[in-house]
C-alpha positions in Angstrom: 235.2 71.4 8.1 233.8 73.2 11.5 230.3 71.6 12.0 227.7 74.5 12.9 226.8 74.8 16.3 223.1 73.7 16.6 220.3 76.2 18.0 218.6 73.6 19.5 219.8 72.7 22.8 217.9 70.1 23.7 219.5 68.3 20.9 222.4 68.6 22.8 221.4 67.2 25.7 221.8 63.9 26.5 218.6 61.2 26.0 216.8 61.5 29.8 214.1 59.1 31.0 210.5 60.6 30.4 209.8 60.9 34.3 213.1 62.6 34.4 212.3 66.0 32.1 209.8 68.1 33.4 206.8 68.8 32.5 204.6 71.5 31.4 202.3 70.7 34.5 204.9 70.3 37.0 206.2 73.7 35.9 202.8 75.4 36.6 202.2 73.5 39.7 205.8 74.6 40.6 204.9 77.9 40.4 201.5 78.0 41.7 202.6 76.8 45.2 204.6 79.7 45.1 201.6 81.8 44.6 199.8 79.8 47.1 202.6 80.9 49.7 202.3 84.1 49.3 199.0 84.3 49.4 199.1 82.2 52.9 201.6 84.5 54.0 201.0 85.4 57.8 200.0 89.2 58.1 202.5 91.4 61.0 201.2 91.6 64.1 201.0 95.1 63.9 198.4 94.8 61.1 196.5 92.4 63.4 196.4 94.0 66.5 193.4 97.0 65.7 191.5 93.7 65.0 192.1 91.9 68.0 191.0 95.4 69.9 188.2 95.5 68.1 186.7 91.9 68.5 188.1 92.6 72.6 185.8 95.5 72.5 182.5 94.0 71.0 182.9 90.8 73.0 183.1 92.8 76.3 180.5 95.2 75.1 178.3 92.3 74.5 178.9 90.6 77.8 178.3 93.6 80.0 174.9 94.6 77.8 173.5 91.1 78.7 175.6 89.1 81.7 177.8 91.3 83.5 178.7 94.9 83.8 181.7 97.0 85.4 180.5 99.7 87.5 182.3 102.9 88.8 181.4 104.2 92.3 181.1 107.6 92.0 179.7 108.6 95.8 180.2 108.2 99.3 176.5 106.9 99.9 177.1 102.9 99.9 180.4 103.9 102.7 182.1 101.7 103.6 180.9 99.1 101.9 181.5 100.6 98.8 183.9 103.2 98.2 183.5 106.4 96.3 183.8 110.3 96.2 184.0 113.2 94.3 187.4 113.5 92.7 189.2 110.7 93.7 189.2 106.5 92.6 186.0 104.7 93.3 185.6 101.4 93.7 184.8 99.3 90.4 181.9 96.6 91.2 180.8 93.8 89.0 176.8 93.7 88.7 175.3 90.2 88.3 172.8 91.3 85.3 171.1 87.7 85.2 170.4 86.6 88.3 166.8 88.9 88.6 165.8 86.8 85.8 165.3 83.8 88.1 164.6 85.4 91.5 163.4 88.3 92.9 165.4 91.4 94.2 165.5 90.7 98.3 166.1 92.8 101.5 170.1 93.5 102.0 170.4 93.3 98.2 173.0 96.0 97.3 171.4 96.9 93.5 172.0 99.0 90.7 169.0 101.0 89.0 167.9 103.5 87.0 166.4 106.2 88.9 162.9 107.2 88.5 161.8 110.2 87.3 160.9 111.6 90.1 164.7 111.2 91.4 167.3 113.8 91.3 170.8 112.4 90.4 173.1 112.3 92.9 176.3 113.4 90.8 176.9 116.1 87.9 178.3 115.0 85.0 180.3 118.1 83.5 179.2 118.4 79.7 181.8 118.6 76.9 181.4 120.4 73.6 184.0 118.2 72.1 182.6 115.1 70.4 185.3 112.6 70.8 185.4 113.4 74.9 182.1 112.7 74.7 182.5 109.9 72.4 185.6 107.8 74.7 183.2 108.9 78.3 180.6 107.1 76.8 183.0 104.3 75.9 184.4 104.6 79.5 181.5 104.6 81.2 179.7 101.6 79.1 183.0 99.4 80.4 183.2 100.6 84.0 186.2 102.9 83.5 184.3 106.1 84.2 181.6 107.5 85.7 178.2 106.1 85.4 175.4 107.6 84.1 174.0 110.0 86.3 170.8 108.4 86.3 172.4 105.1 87.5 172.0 104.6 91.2 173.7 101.7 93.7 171.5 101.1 97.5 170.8 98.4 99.9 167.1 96.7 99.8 165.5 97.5 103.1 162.2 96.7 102.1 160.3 94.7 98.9 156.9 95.4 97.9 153.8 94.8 100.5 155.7 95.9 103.8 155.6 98.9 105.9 158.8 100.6 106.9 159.5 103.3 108.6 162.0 105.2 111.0 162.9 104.8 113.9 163.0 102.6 117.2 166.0 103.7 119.1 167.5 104.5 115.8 166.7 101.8 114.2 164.6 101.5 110.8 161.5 99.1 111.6 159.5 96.8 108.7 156.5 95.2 109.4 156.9 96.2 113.3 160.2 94.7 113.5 163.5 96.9 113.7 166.2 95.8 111.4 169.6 93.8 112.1 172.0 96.5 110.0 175.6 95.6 110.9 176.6 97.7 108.0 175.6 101.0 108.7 178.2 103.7 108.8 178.0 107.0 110.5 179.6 110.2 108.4 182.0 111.5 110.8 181.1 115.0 111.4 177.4 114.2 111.1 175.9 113.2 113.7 175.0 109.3 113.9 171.0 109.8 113.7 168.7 108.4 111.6 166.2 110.6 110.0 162.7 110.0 111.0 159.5 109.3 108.5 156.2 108.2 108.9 154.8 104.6 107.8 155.4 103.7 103.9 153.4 100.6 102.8 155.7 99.9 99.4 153.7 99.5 96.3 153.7 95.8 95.2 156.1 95.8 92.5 158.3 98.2 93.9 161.1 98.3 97.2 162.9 100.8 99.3 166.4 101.6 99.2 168.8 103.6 101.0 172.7 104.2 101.3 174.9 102.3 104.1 175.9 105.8 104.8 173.2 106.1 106.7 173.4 110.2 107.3 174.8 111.2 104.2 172.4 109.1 101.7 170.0 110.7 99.0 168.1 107.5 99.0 164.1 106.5 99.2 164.1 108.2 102.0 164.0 112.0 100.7 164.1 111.5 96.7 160.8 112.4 95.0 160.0 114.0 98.2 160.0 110.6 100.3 156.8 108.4 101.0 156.0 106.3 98.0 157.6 108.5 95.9 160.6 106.8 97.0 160.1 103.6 96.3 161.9 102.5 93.3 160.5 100.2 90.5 161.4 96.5 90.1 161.8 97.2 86.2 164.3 99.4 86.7 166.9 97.1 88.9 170.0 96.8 86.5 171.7 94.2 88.5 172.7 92.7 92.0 176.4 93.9 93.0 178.8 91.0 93.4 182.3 91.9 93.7 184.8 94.6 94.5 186.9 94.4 90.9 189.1 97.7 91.4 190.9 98.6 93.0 193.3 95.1 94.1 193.5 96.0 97.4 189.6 96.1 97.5 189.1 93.1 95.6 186.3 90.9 97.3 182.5 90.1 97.8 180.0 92.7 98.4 177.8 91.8 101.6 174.0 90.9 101.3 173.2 90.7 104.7 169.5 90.4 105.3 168.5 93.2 107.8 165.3 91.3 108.1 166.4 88.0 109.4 167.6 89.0 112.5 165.2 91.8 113.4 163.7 92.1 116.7 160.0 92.6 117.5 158.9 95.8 119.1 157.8 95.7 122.8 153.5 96.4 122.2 153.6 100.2 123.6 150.6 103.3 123.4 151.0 106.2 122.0 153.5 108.9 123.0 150.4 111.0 124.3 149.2 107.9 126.5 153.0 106.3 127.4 153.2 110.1 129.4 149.4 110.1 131.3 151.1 107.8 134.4 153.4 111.1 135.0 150.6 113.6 134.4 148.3 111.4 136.8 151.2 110.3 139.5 152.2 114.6 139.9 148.3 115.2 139.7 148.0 112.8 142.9 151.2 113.7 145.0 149.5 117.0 146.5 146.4 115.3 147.7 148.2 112.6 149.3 151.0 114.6 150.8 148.0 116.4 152.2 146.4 113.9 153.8 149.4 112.5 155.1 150.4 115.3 156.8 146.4 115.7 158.2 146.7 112.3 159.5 150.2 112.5 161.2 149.1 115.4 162.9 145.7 114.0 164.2 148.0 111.1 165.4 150.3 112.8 167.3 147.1 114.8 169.1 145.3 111.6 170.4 148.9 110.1 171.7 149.3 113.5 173.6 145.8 113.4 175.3 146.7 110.0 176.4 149.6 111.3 178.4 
């Protein structure tokens, strides 16, 4: 007779140690650390990399908000220290946003501010109706990558709060009765290389004066809010102190604080321009009378030698 084939194949197999079969458990585990791998699966760098921009973007957001921030040079005014005009690539200058926490701004600082109220903007930002222009300028111009706010301003510190300036001594701007050491000045070329002259401005404590190493083409304390202390611009508003030259790479280095103050040169003690010119007006006054008499005198000598003879 055929024996039936059994159903149970486990009958079939041979006897296997107990560690040997496996076990419900094992099973399970078996297949939960396939779960677990998937799960741990590493996601495509393509999915990553909006993440990556993201954090990028809030990190340098964050940095520039409350240590450092890129600016874009958008004016000739700071020539040739700093470079920028309409329509072409500015310089790119990293502004030091701490170091006013600790010390005060100084003469030869170059700073960022906000202008006051009473100051006109020296740029016109074009307006777009489109919202996401709008949307990346602001983006460009919160990273440095376009052009600032038109309130935003970059100068030179010529004077702090408590000193007198004023303009000029051969040319020169003079604080306190001292005209300044200003290396840095340049000269617009078809301007001509002049200063403009103003009358005495004691700065409001609290405040300083500032005006453009472009010396003749600067809309600076000088003539914004129609000069005097009007001009002077308010501690408060300082952004930053300028620190390097960022873009482009061949502009890449330091941006000079040279103190005008520490080399500047007392005036000689002089009077008035009314009283400097009385020696002429006395000196022509007295040139008749003593011609004159000299020629009265000559002639009386020449009449006693003759009688003589």
């Amino acid at each position: 007779m055929v024996e039936p084939v059994s159903q149970n194949t486990s009958e079939d197999e041979p006897d296997r140690p107990d560690e040997e079969r496996p076990t419900r458990a094992s099973r399970r585990g078996r297949s939960g650390s396939k779960k677990f791998g998937k799960v741990n699966k590493k996601r495509s760098f393509w999915k990553e990399l909006p993440i990556l921009i993201v954090v990028a973007l809030v990190l340098t957001i964050l940095i520039q908000q409350f240590l450092a921030k890129v600016y874009m040079i958008p004016s000739g005014s700071m020539e040739t220290t700093l470079h920028g005009c309409a329509g072409c690539t500015g310089d790119r200058i990293l502004v030091d946003r701490i170091t006013y926490d600790f010390t005060d701004p100084g003469p030869g600082d170059v700073v960022v501010f906000k202008g006051p109220p009473a100051w006109a903007g020296e740029i016109e930002t074009p307006e777009s109706s489109n919202i996401f222009v709008t949307g990346f300028r602001a983006l460009g111009s919160l990273i440095g990558f376009a052009p600032p706010d038109e309130r935003d301003f970059v100068k030179r510190i010529i004077a702090v709060g408590g000193q007198t300036v004023q303009c000029c001594d051969n040319n020169r701007v003079v604080v306190d009765g001292k005209a300044l050491d200003e290396p840095y000045i340049h000269w617009e070329e078809g301007l001509p290389p002049t200063q403009k002259t103003f009358d005495p401005v004691k700065v409001p404590a609290g405040y300083v004066w500032v005006m453009g190493d472009n010396r003749n083409n600067s809309s600076d304390s000088r003539f914004q809010g129609g000069g005097g202390v009007n001009g002077a611009v308010p501690v408060d508003n300082i952004i930053g102190k300028a620190r390097v030259i960022v873009l482009p790479p061949g502009r890449w280095g330091g941006v000079s604080d040279h103190n005008p103050q520490a080399n500047a040169q007392p005036l000689a003690l002089g009077a008035p321009a009314w009283q400097q010119g009385l020696p002429l007006g006395v000196g022509i006054a007295a040139a008749w009378p003593v011609v004159f008499l000299g020629r009265r005198m000559s002639s009386g000598v020449r009449k006693a030698v003759d009688r003589r003879r």
